[in-house]
N, C-alpha and C positions, 0 to 999 in steps of 0.2 A: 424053314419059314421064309418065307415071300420080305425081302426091306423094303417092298414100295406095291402097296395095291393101288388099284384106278379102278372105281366102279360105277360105270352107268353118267361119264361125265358128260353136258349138256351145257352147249354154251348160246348163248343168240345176242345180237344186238342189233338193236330196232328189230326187224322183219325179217334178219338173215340169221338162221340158223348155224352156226358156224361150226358145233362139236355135237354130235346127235349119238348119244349112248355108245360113248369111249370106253373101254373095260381093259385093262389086261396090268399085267405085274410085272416084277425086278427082283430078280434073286442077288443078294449079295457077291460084290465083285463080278456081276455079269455086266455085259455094254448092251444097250441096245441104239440102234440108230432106226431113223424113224423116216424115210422118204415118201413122194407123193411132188405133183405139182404143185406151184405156187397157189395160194387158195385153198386147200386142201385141211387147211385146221392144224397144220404140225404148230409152228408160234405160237399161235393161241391157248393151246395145250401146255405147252412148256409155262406160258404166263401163268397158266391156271395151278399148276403145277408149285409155280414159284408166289403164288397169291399175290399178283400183279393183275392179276382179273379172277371174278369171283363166279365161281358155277352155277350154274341157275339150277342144276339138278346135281348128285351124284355126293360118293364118298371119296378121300384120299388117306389112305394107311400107308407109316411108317413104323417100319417097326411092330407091327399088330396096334399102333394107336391111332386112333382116329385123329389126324389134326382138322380134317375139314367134312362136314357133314350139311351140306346143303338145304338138308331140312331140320337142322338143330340150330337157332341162334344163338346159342353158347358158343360154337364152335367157329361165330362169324366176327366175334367181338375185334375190334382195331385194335386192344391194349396186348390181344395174343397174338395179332397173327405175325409180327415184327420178328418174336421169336420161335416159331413154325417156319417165316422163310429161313432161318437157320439152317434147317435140316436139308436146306440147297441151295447149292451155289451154284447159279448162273454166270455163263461168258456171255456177252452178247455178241452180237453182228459188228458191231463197231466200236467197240474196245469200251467206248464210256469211260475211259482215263478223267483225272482233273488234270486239266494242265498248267496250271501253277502247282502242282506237285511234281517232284523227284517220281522215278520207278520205285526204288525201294520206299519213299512215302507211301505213295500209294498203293502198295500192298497192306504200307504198315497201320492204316488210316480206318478204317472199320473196325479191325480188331481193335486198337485204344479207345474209341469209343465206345464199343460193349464195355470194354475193363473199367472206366469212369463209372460206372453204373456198378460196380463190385464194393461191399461194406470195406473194404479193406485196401482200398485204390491209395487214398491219402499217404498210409503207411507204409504200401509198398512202392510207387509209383515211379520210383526208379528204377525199380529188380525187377518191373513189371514191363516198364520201358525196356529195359535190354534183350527181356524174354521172348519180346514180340519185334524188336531188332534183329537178334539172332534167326528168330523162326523167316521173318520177311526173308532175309541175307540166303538164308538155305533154299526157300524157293525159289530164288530169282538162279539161283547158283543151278538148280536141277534145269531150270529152264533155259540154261546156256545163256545167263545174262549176267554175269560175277562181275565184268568187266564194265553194264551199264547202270550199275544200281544207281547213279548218281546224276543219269541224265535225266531229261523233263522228257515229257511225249513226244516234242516236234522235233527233238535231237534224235529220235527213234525210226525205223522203216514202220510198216504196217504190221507184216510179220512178229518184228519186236513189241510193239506196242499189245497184240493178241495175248504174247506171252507174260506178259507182266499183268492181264488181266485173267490170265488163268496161273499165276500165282497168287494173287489177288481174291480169287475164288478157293482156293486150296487154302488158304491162311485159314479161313473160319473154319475149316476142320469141317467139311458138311458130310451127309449121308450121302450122299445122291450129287455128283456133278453134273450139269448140265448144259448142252451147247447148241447155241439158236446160229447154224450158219457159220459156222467161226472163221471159215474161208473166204467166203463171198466180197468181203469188203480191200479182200487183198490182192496185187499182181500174181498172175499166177506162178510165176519163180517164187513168189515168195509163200506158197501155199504147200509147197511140202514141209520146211521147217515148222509148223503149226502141226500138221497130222505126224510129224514123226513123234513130237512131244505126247499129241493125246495118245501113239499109239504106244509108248514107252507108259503111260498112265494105264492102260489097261492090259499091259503085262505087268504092273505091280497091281492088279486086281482093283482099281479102281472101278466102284459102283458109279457105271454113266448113262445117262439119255443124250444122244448127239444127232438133232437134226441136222440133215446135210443134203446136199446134192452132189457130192463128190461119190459117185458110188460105187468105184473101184473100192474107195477106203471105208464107203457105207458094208461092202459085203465081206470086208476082210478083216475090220475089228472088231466088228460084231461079234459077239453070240448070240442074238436074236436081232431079225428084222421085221419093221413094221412100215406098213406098205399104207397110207393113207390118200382117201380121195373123197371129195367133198365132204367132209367132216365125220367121216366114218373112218373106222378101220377093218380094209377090205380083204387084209389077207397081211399072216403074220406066221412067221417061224424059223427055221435054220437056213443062217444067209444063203448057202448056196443051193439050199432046194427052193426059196423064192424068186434068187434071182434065176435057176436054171431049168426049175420047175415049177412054174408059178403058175398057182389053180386056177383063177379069176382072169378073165378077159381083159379086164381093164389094168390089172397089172402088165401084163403079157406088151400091150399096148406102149404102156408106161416105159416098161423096162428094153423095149423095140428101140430105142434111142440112144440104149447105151450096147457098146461093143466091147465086150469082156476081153481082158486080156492086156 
């Protein structure tokens, strides 16, 4: 069974069509990475994705459950969709840290706020504090960061700062991790300590969506690729017969810019 369908997704705003009947799924603990030039709809997908934008047509299944249905407004209520974007965690492009928080705050700072919202916060809210202390301390630790749990943002490189927002993202325990770019906003030294971590995340079988333009690392941690261009998806399947056999013209084109190896 499929942990992430996408059917027939439709986005426009104003008079620009931006997502034109997106379709395809995620099988548990597979990667997929999702390339295409700038414009091309990947972002917006991811938003819609993360219900940070809402789709003017189509369905989203997790799990076999529909969290989002386009033409049911049951499914579009604000009081649910806070706990549907649960079911993903997004990195973004540019960390989105606070910076009057600590690293380890800011991992630790979403999850306590769910748990205030638990009938039993009052009573536990010490044991509760420690648990999501503990749980922060362990991700920042996988993320090679043990040593800076205690700095602020601007004590951090760029590098660092990515990673403490994909511990930060890993805390909520999501289905589906997500990543809009996670490179882009960094020097490039400091862009492989970023892909060694996602790529250590999907040998522990991390279920991911990773927009990217690094496409060395787009066709090597995949297990599927998806190839988009003006708001379609033009061609999709095992990284190394897309990128080395790519059906579509426009791929072909696409892919003319990168030199394998």
């Amino acid at each position: 069974m499929s942990i992430l369908e996408v059917k027939h997704i439709s986005k426009s705003f104003g008079n620009t069509e931006v997502l034109k009947d997106v379709s395809f799924s995620l099988e548990e603990g597979e990667v997929v990475s999702i390339i295409g030039s700038s414009g091309s709809g990947k972002t917006t997908l991811l938003r819609c994705l993360n219900f940070l934008e809402t789709p003017d047509e189509g369905v989203i299944k997790v799990m076999d459950e529909v969290l989002l249905d386009a033409k049911d407004p049951t499914t579009l209520k604000e009081s649910e969709i806070r706990k549907k974007r649960l079911r993903f965690g997004l990195v973004f492009q540019n960390f989105n840290l606070f910076p009057q928080y600590t690293a380890l705050e800011n991992v630790m700072l979403a999850k306590e706020l769910l748990a205030k919202e638990k009938p039993d916060y009052k009573a536990r809210k010490k044991e509760i504090h420690e648990e999501i202390k503990n749980l922060a301390e362990e991700l920042l630790k996988q993320m090679g960061l043990g040593d800076r749990m205690n700095n602020y943002p601007h004590q951090l490189s760029g590098g660092q700062c990515q990673r403490v927002a994909i511990a930060r993202a890993l805390a909520l325990r999501p289905d589906i991790l997500c990543f809009d770019e996670p490179t882009s906003a960094l020097d490039p030294e400091l862009t492989g300590e970023v892909l060694r971590v996602i790529k250590e995340l999907a040998d522990q079988h991390t279920t991911m969506i990773i927009v990217t333009h690094e496409m060395a690392f787009a066709r090597d941690v995949a297990n599927k690729v998806i190839f988009m261009d003006d708001g379609v998806i033009l061609e999709q399947g095992d990284p190394h017969e897309v990128f080395e056999n790519p059906k579509e013209e426009r791929t072909k084109q696409f892919l003319s810019r990168f030199t394998q190896g």
